[in-house]
C-alpha positions as a LaTeX table, in Angstrom:
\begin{tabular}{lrrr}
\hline
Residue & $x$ (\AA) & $y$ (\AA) & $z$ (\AA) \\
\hline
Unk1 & 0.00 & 0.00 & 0.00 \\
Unk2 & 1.19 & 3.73 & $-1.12$ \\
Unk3 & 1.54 & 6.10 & 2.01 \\
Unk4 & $-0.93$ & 8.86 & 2.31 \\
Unk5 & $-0.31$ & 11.65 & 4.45 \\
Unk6 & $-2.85$ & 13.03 & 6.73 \\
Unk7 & $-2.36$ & 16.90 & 5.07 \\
Unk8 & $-0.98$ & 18.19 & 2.03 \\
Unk9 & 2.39 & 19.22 & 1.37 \\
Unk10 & 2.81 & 21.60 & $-1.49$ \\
Unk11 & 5.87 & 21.62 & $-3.88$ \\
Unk12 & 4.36 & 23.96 & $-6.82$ \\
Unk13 & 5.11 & 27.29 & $-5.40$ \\
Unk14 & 6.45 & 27.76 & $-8.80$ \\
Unk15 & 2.94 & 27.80 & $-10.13$ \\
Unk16 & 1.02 & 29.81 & $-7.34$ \\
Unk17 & 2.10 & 30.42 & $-3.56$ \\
Unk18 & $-0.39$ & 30.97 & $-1.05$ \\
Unk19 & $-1.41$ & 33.78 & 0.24 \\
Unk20 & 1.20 & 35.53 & 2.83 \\
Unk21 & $-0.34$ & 36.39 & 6.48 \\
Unk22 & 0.72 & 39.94 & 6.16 \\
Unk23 & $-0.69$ & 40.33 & 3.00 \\
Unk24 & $-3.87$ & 38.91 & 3.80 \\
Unk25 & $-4.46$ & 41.70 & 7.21 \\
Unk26 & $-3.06$ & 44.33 & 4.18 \\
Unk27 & $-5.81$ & 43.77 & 1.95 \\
Unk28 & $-8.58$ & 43.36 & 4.92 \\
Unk29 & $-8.11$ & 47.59 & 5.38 \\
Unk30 & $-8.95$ & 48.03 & 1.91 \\
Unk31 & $-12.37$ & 46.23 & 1.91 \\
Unk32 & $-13.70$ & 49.55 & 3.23 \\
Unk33 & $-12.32$ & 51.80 & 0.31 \\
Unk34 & $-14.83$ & 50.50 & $-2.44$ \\
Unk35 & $-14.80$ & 53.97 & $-4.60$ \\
Unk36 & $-13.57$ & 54.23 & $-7.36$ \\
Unk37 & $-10.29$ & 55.67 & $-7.94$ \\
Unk38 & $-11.39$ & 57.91 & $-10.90$ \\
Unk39 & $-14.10$ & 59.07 & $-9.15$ \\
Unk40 & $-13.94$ & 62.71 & $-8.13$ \\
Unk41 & $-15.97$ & 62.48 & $-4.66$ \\
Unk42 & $-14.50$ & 61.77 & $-1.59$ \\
Unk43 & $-14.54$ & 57.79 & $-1.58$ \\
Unk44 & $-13.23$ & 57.88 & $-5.26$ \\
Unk45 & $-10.56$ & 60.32 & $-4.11$ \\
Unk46 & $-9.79$ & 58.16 & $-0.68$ \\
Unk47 & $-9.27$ & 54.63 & $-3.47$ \\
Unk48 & $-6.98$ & 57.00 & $-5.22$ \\
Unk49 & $-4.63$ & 57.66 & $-2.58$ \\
Unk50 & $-4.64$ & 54.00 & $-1.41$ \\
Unk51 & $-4.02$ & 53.12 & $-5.40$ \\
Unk52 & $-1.26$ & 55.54 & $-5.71$ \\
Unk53 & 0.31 & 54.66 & $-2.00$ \\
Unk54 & 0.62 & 50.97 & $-3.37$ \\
Unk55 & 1.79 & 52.24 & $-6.76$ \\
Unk56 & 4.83 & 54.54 & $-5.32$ \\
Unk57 & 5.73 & 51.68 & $-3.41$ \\
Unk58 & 6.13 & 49.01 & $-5.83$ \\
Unk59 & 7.94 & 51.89 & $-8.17$ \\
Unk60 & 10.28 & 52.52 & $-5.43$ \\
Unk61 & 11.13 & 48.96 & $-5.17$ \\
Unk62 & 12.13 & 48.70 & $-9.30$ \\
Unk63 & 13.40 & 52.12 & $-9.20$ \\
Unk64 & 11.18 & 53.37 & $-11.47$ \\
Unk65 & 8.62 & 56.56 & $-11.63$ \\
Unk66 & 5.04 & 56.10 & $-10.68$ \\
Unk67 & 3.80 & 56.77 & $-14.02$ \\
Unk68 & 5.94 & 53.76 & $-15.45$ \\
Unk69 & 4.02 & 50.96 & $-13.21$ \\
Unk70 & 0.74 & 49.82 & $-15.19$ \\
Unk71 & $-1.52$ & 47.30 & $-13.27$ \\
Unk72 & $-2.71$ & 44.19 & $-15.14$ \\
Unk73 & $-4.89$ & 40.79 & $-14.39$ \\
Unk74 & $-1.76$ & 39.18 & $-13.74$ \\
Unk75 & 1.85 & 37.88 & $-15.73$ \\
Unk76 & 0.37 & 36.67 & $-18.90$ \\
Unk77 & $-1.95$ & 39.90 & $-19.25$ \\
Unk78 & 1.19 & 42.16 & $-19.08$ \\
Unk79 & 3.40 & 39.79 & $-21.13$ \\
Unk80 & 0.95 & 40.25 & $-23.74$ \\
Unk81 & 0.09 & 43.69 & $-23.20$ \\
Unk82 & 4.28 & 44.09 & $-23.87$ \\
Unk83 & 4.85 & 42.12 & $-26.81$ \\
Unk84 & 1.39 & 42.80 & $-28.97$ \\
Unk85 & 1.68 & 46.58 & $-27.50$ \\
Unk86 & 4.77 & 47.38 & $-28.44$ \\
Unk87 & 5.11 & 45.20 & $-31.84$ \\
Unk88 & 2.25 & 46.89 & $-33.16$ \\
Unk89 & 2.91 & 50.34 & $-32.35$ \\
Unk90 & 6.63 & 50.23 & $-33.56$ \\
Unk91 & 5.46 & 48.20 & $-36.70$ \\
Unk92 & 6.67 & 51.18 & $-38.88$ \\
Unk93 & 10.08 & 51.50 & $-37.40$ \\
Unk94 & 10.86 & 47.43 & $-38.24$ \\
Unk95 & 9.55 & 44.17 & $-38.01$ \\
Unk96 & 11.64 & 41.99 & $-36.17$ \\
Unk97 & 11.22 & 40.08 & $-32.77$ \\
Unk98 & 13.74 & 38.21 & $-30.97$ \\
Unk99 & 12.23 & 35.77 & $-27.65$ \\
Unk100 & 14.13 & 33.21 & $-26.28$ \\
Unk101 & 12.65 & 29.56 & $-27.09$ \\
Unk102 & 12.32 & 28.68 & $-23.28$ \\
Unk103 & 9.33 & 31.65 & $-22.59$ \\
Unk104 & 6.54 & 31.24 & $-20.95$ \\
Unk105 & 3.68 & 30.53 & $-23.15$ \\
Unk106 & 2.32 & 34.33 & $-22.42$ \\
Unk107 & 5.40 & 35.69 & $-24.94$ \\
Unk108 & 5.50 & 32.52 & $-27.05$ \\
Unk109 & 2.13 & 32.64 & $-28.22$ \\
Unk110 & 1.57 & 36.73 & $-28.94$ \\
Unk111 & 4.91 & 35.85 & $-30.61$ \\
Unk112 & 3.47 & 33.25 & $-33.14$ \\
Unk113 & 0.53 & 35.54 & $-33.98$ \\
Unk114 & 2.90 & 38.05 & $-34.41$ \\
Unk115 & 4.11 & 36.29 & $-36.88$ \\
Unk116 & 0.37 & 35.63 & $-38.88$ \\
Unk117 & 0.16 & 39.98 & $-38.81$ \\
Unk118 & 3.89 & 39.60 & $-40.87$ \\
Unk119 & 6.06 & 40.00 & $-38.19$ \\
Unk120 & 9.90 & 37.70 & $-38.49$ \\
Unk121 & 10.40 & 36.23 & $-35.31$ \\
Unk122 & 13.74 & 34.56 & $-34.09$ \\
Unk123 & 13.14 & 32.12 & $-31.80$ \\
Unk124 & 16.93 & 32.12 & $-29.90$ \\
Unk125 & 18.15 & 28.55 & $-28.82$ \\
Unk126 & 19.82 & 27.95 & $-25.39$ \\
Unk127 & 22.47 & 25.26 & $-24.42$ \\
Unk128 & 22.11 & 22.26 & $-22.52$ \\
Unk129 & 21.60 & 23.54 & $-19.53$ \\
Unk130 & 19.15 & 26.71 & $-20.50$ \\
Unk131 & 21.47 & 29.37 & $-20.57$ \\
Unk132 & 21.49 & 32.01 & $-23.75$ \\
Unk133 & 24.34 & 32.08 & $-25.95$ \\
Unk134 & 25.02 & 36.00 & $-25.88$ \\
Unk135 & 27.44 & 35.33 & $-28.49$ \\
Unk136 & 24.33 & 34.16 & $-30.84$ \\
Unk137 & 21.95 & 36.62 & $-29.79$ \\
Unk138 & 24.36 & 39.26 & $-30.73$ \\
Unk139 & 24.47 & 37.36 & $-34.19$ \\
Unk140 & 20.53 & 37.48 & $-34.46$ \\
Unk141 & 20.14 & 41.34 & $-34.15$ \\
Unk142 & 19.38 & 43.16 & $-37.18$ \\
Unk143 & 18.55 & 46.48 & $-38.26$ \\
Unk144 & 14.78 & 46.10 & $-38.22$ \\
Unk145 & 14.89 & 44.18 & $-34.64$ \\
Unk146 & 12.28 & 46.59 & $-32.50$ \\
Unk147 & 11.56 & 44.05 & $-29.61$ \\
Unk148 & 13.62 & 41.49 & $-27.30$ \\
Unk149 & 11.80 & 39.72 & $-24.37$ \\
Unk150 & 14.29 & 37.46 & $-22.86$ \\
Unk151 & 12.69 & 35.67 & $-19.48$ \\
Unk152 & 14.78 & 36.91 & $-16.40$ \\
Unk153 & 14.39 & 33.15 & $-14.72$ \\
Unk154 & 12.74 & 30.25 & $-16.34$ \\
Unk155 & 8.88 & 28.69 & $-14.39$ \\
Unk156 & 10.11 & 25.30 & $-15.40$ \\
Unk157 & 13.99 & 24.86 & $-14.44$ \\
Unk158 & 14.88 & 27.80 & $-12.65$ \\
Unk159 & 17.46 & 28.93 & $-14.81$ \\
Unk160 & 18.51 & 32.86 & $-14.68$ \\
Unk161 & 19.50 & 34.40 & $-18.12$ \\
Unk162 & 21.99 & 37.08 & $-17.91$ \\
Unk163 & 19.87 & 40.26 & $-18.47$ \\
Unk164 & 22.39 & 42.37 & $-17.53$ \\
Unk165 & 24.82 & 41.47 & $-20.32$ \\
Unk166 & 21.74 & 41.05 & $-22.86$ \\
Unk167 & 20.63 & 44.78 & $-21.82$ \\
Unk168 & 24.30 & 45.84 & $-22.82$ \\
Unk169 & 24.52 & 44.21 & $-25.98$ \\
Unk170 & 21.55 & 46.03 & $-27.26$ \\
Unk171 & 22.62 & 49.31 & $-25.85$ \\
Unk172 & 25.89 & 48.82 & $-28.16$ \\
Unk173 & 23.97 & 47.82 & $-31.48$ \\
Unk174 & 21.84 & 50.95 & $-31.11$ \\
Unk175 & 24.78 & 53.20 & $-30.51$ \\
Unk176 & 26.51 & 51.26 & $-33.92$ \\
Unk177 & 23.49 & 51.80 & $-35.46$ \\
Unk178 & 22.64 & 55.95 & $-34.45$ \\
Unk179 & 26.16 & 56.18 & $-35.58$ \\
Unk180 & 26.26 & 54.71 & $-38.82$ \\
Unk181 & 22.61 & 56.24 & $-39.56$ \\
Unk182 & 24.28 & 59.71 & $-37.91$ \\
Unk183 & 20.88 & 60.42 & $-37.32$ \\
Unk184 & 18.19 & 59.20 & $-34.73$ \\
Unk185 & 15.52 & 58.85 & $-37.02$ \\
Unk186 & 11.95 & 58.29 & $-35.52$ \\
Unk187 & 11.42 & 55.65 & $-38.01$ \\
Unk188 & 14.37 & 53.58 & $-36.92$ \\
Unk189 & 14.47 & 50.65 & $-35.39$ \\
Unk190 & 16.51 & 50.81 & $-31.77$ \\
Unk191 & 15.18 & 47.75 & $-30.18$ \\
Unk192 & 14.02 & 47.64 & $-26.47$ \\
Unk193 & 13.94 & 44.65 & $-23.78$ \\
Unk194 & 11.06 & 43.25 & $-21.64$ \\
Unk195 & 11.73 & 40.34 & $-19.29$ \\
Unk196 & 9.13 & 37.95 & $-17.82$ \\
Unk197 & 10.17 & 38.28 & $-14.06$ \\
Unk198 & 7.77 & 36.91 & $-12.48$ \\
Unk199 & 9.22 & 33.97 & $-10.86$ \\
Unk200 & 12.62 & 36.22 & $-10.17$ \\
Unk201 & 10.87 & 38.69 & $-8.16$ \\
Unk202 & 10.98 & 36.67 & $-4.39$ \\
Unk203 & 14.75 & 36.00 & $-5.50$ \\
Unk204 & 16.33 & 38.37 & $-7.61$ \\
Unk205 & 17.54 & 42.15 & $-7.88$ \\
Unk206 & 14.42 & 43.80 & $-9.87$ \\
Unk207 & 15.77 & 47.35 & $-9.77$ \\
Unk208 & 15.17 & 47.90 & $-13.90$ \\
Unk209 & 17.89 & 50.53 & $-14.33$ \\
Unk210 & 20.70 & 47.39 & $-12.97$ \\
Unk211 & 19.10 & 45.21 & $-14.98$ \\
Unk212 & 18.98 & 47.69 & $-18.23$ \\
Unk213 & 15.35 & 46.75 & $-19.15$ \\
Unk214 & 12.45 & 48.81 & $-20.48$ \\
Unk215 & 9.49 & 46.64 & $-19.76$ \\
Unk216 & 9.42 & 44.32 & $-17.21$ \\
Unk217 & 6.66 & 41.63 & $-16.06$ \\
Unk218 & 5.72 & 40.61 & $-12.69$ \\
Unk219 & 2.79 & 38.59 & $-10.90$ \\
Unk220 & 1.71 & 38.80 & $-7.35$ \\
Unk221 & 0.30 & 35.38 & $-7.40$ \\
Unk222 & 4.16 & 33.98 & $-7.40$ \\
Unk223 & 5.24 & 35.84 & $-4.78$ \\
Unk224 & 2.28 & 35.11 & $-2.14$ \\
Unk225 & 0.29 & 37.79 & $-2.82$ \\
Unk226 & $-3.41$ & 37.81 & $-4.24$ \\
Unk227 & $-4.73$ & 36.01 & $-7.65$ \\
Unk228 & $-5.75$ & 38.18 & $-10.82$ \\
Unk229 & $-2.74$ & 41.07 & $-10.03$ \\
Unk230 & 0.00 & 41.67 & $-11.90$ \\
Unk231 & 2.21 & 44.42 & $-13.76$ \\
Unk232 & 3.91 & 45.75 & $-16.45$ \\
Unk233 & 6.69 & 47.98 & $-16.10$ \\
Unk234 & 7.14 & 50.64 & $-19.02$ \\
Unk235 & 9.68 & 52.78 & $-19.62$ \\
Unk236 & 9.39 & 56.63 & $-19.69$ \\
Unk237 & 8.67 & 57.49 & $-23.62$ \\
Unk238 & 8.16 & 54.34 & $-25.09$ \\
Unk239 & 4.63 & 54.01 & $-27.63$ \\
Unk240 & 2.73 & 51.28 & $-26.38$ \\
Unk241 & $-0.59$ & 50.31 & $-28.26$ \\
Unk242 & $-3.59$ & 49.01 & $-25.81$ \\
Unk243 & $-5.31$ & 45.98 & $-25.31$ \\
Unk244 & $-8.04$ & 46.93 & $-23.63$ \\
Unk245 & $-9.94$ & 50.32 & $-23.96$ \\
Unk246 & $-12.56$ & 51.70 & $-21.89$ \\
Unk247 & $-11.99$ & 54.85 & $-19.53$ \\
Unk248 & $-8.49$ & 55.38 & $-19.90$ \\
Unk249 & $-7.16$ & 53.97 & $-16.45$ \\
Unk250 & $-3.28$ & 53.36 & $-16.14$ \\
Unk251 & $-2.23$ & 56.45 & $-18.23$ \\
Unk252 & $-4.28$ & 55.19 & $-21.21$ \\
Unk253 & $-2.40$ & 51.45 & $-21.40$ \\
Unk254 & $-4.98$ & 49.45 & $-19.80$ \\
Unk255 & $-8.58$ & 50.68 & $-18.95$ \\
Unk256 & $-11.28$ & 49.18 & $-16.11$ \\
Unk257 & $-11.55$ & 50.00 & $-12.32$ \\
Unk258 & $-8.05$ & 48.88 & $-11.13$ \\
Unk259 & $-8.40$ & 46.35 & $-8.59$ \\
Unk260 & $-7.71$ & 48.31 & $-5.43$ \\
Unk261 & $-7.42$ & 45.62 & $-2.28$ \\
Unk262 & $-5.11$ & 43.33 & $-5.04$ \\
Unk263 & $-2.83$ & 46.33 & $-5.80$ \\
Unk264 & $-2.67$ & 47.24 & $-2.39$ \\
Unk265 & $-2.13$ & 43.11 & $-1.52$ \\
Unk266 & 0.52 & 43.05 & $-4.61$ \\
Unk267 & 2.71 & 45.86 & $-3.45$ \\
Unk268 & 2.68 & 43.97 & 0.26 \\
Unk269 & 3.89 & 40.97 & $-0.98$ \\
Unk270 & 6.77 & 42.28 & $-3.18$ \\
Unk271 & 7.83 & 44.31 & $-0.25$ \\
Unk272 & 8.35 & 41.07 & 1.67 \\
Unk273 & 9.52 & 38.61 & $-0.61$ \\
Unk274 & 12.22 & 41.45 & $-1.72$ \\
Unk275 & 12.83 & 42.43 & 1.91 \\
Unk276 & 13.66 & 38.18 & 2.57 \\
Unk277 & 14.74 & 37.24 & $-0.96$ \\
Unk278 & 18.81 & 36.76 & 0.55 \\
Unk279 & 18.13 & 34.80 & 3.81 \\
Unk280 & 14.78 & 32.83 & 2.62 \\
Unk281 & 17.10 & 31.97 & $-0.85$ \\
Unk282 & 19.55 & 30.21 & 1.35 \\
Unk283 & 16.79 & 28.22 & 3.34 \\
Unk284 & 16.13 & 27.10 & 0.48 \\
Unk285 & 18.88 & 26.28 & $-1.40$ \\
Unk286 & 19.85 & 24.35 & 1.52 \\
Unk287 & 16.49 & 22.33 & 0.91 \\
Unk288 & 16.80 & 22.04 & $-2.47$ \\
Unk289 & 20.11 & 20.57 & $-2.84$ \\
Unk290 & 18.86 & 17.87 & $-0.07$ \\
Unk291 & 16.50 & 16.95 & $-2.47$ \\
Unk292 & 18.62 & 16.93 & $-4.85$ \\
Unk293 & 21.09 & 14.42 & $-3.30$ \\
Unk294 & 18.81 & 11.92 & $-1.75$ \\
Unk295 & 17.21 & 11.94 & $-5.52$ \\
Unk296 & 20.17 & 11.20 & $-7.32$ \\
Unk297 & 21.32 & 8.54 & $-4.38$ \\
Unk298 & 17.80 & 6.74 & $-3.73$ \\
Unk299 & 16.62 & 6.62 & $-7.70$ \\
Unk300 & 18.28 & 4.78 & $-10.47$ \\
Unk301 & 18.08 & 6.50 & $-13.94$ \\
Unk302 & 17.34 & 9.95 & $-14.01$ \\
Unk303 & 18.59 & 12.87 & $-15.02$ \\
Unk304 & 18.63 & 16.79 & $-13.72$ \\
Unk305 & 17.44 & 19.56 & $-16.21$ \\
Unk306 & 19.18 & 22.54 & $-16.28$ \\
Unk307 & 21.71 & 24.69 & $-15.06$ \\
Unk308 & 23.41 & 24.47 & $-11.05$ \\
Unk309 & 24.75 & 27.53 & $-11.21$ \\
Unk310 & 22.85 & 30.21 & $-12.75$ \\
Unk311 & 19.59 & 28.28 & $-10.97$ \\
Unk312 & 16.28 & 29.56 & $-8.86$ \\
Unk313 & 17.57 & 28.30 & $-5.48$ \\
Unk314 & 13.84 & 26.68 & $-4.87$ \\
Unk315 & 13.44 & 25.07 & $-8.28$ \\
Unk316 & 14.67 & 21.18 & $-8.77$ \\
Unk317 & 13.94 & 19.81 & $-12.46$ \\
Unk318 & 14.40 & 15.84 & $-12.84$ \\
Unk319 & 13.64 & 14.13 & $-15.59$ \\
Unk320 & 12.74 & 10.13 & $-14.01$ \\
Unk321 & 13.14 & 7.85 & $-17.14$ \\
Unk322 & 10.62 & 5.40 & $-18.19$ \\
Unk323 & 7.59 & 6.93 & $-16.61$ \\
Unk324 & 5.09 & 9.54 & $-17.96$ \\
Unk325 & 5.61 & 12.42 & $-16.02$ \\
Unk326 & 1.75 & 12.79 & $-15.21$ \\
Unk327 & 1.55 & 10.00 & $-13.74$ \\
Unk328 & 4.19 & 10.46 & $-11.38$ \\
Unk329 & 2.41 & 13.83 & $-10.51$ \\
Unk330 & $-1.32$ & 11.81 & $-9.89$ \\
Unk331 & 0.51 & 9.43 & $-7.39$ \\
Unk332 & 2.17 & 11.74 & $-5.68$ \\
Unk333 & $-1.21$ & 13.58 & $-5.47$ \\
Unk334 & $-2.85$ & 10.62 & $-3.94$ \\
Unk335 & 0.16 & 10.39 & $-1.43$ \\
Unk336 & $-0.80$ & 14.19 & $-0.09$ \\
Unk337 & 2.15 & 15.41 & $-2.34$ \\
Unk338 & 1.64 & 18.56 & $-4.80$ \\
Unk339 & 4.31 & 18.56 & $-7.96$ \\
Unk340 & 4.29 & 19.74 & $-11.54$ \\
Unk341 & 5.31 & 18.02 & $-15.14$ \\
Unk342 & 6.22 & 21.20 & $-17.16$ \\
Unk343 & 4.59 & 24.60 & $-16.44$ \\
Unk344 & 1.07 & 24.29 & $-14.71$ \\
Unk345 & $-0.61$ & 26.58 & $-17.64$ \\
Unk346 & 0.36 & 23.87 & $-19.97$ \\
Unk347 & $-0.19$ & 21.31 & $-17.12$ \\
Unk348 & $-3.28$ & 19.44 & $-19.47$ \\
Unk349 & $-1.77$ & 19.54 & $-22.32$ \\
Unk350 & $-0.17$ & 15.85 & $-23.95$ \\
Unk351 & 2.59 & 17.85 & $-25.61$ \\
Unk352 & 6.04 & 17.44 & $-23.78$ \\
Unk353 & 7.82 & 20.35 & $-22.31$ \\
Unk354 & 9.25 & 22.84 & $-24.34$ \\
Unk355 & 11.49 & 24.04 & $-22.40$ \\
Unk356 & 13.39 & 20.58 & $-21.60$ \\
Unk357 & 13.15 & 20.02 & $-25.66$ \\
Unk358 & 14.85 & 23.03 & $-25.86$ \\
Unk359 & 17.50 & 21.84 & $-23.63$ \\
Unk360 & 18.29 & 19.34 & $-26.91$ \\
Unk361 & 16.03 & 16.53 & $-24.77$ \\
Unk362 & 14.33 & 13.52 & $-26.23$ \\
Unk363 & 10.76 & 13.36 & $-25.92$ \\
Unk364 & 11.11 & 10.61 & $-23.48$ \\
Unk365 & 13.01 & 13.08 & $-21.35$ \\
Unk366 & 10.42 & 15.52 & $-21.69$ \\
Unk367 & 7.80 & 13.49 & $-20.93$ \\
Unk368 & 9.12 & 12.51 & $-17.72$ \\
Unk369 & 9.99 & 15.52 & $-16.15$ \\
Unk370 & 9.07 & 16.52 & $-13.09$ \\
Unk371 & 9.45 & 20.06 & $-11.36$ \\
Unk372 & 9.89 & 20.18 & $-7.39$ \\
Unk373 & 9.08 & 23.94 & $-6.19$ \\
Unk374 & 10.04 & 24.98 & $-2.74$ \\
Unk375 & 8.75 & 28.09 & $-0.93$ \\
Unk376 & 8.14 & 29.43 & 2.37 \\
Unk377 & 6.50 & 26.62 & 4.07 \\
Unk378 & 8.62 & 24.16 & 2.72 \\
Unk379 & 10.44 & 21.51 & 5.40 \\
Unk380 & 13.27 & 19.20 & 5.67 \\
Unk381 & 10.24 & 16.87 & 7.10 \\
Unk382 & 8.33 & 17.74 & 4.23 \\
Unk383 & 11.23 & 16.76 & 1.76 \\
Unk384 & 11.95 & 13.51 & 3.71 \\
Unk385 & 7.91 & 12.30 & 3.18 \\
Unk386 & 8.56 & 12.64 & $-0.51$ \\
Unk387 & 11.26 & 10.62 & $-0.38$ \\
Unk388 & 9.37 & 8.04 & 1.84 \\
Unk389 & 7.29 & 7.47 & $-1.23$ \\
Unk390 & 8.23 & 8.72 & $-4.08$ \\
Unk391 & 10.94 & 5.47 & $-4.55$ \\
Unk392 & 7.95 & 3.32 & $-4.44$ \\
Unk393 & 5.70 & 5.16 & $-6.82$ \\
Unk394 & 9.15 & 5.15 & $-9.56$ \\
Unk395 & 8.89 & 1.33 & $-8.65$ \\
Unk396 & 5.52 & 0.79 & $-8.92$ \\
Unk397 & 5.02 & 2.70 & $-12.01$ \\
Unk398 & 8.56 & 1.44 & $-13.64$ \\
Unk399 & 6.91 & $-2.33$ & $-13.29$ \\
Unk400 & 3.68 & $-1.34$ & $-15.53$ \\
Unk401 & 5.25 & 1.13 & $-17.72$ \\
Unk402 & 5.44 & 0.22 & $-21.61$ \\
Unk403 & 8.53 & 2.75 & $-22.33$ \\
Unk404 & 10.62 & 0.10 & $-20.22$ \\
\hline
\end{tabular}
């Protein structure tokens, strides 16, 4: 008989976190300030300051101005918002796009209709362990490039791309290029960078002038804040087309009645998880490579997707041959035990991950991923229940399995 434990234990934080304590008490002071922001009376006008309290704080935090934050429904909202926006209201100045061919479905797929409006799109490979080749994407500029969205760390393995470096590289083709043109035309092509970051922000430096962007994505749902919250950064100047028209709310980009107590719960959570990131990242790097070991020493034939070293420290990739990586996740469900096979917004899909094909992966490697997501709640107890049953499940599924 498979184990079941008496409560759940949840390794998907990679996918959604709960919601944070603090955050939760935040949001229940806001229930009470239900005008609306562009109202001119006083309960529209006391929403307002509430919106724009949460809105200086997040900007402080990315070290950006007020007026560059724009409030979405969540990551792939503003992903989209940032690719179609931009794309098609630069369309004049070139039609080139350049994504990285481990993004999050949210850029992959505005990317491939992008491409049905007459847009080129270069999809940029990575290396065996998920890392860019800056050498290559250097290679794949060209003088109609407008747009670059390169994911700051990957949902899947936990890989960081060097934004930085990519961010510099484009600042030196569009000084080549003003200088060879000797003119900054309006109708050239200088192309700009957006990064997904929303499962960097509890982790990473998100202060957009270090990091050289000019959009950038985040989610509050990753970082234990609310559901159905999210943001796009955009820098000062840049045309950005709308999605979504209505009343003109956040400076014209994105109009409806912003949702006040999930802004105010949003700019909570990013103040805590940034405020944590360094001593919560070593908790739980200390977790995850404890996983990690008893893994590799307790189950035969497997193999660890992407890179060590340039690596989310709560994300843990493995690849467990001859089983269909569903299935692993169903058992392990039974067991009390919450895991993901590839990204959980592709989650019902039969296709194998992308991202470990990208990796230069056989589909049977694909297939039998499995992601392991730590986060605040997670245990040494916790990770030494999975490994109670999880060599059993591999056993018990190995024996039926037709890929043997």
């Amino acid at each position: 008989m498979l184990k079941v434990k008496s409560h759940t234990i949840y390794f998907d934080y990679a996918a959604t976190t709960p919601l944070d304590l603090e955050v939760k008490q935040e949001m229940d002071l806001v229930w009470e300030k239900y005008g609306n922001p562009s109202s001119l009376h006083s309960k529209g006008y006391e929403a307002k300051v509430a919106l724009d309290s949460a809105r200086e704080k997040i900007a402080k935090i990315l070290g950006a101005r007020m007026d560059e934050v724009i409030f979405t429904s969540g990551g792939t909202e503003s992903d989209n918002l940032a690719i179609f926006g931009y794309a098609r209201a630069n369309k004049n100045k070139g039609n080139h796009i350049i994504v990285s061919a481990i993004e999050h479905h949210g850029v992959l797929e505005p990317a491939h209709q992008l491409e049905k409006e007459g847009f080129e799109v270069t999809y940029l490979p990575v290396d065996k362990d998920g890392i860019v080749d800056l050498k290559v994407f250097k290679k794949s500029l060209r003088p109609e490039t407008i747009l670059v969205s390169m994911m700051y760390a990957n949902n899947e393995i936990g890989t960081i791309q060097p934004i930085t470096e990519i961010s510099k590289i484009i600042r030196n083709f569009c000084e080549v290029k003003s200088q060879m043109s000797n003119v900054k035309s309006s109708k050239s092509a200088m192309p700009i960078l957006h990064t997904d970051a929303c499962q960097a922000a509890g982790f990473l430096d998100l202060s957009v002038k270090n990091l050289g962007v000019d959009m950038m994505t985040i989610n509050a749902g990753k970082i234990y804040g609310p559901k159905g919250v999210g943001l796009l950064y955009i820098k000062k100047g840049l045309q950005i087309e709308p999605m979504i028209y209505g009343g003109g709310q956040e400076f014209g980009l994105r109009a409806g009645t912003e949702n006040l107590a999930g802004v105010i719960g949003f700019a909570k959570a990013l103040e805590l998880v940034q405020k944590n990131k360094e001593k919560e990242s070593v908790r739980l790097l200390k977790l995850r490579d404890y996983l990690k070991e008893r893994i590799a020493n307790e189950i035969p034939k497997i193999k660890f997707n992407g890179d060590f070293k340039n690596r989310l420290p709560g994300n843990l990739n493995v690849s467990i041959l001859d089983i269909e990586g569903e299935s692993l996740v169903l058992y392990l469900d039974n067991a009390g035990i919450c895991v993901s096979s590839g990204s959980a917004c592709t989650s019902k899909s039969l296709e194998p991950s992308h991202v470990i094909l990208a990796l230069g992966e056989p589909h049977e490697v694909a297939h039998s991923s499995l992601r392991f997501s730590l986060g605040h709640y997670t245990t040494k107890e916790d990770i030494d229940y999975v490994m109670e049953v999880l060599p059993g499940i591999v056993r018990k599924l190995r024996s039926i399995s037709p890929l043997r």
